[in-house]
Structures are given as structure tokens and as C-alpha cells.
C-alpha positions, 0 to 999 in steps of 0.5 A: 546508463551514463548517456540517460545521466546530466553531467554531474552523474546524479539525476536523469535526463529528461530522454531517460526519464520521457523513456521511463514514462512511456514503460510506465504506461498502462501499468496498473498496481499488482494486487496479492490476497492472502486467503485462509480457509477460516479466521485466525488461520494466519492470512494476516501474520503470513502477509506481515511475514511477506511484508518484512522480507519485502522490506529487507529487499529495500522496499518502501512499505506502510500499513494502510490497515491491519487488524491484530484481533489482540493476537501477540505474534501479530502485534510483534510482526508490526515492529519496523514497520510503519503505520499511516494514521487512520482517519477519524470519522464522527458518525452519530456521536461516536468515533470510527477510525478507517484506513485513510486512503488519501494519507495512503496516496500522499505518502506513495509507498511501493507496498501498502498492506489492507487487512479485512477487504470485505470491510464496510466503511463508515458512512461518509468514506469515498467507497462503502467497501475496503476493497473498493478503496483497494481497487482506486489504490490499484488504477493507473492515475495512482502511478506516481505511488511506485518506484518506476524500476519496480512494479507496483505492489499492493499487499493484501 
């Protein structure tokens, strides 16, 4: 590794980072579900579970969105983690809080968490469906949202 570093030992050559580039390309965001056979059998704790192991490992990891449906236990598992602000939306004189995918993309964790994937959005969001705001998460454009020595995850 000393011959991809400058000098001072602290930051790539611009060789190890072209070569960084190229492994890159073509990579797309990995995508797990978490899938129960009913509601309230536990897909969302199990994924928050996941989440703070993964974030024990070193991971880099936000909430774009997760519903607790009031449930204690739940709620306890969101402790540590952090929370992009949902985006608030005006829609015929009422106020509607959706997950903010640009406030998502700018942020560039390594694992974000989507909870409710057949979520209709608000009128007036980008995709009608939470899935489809998932699936741009995924595309190789969003690339620059991941650590290059890791592939990308998108917990769900």
C-alpha cells in the first residue's frame, strides 16, 4: 500500500484512486428485505438489530425512515442512531412528513434503513411509491453514497 500513498503517508495517489474508480464501476447498492408473514412479527426490530451490529462493525449508517407503530422495544432500538429529518410536504391544507431522499443522497451514508416499501408517497414526491425512492437509492449514479472499500448496502 505505500506505493498508492503521496509522501506524507495520508492521502491516495491519484493511480490508487483512478484504480479504486475502475473496481467501482458498474457496482450498484445491495438491497436487503426484511420480510414477515403478517405485521407486527418483528421485520422492522429485526432490521434495527442488523443495523446496530452493523454500526458496531464501523459502519456509517442513517434511518431514512422507520415506523415504530408505538411499539416500546422498537422505539428503544433507534437509541445511537441517526435520523435524517423527514421532508415536509403541504398537501391540501395538511401537513405530510415523507422520507427525504435528497437529504438521504446528500448525506451519503453506507446503510440507510427504509421501513413500509409499499408506502404511497405524497403527491408532489419524485416517485409515487417508497420502493421506487429505494430503487434511485440503488442506481450506480448514487456511487458516490458508499465507502469505496465497502459494497453498498441499503437495509430495508
Amino acid at each position: 500500500m505505500a506505493d498508492q500513498r503521496h509522501n506524507d503517508g495520508q492521502r491516495p495517489s491519484p493511480d490508487a484512486l483512478l484504480e479504486a474508480a475502475r473496481r467501482e464501476e458498474g457496482r450498484v447498492g445491495k438491497l436487503r428485505i426484511f420480510v414477515g408473514a403478517a405485521p407486527g412479527v418483528g421485520k422492522t426490530y429485526e432490521m434495527l438489530q442488523n443495523a446496530r451490529a452493523r454500526q458496531k462493525d464501523g459502519y456509517d449508517i442513517v434511518i431514512g425512515v422507520v415506523e415504530t407503530h408505538g411499539r416500546k422495544e422498537t422505539e428503544a432500538l433507534l437509541e445511537g442512531l441517526e435520523v435524517v429529518p423527514r421532508r415536509r410536504i403541504d398537501y391540501k391544507g395538511q401537513w405530510l412528513e415523507e422520507m427525504d431522499l435528497d437529504g438521504i443522497i446528500a448525506r451519503r451514508p453506507q446503510i440507510v434503513l427504509v421501513d413500509e416499501l409499499a408506502h404511497t408517497n405524497a403527491p408532489g414526491s419524485r416517485h409515487p411509491k417508497r420502493y421506487l425512492d429505494v430503487e434511485e437509492l440503488l442506481r450506480p449514479r448514487h456511487r458516490r453514497l458508499y465507502d469505496g472499500q465497502h459494497s453498498a448496502h441499503r437495509t430495508v
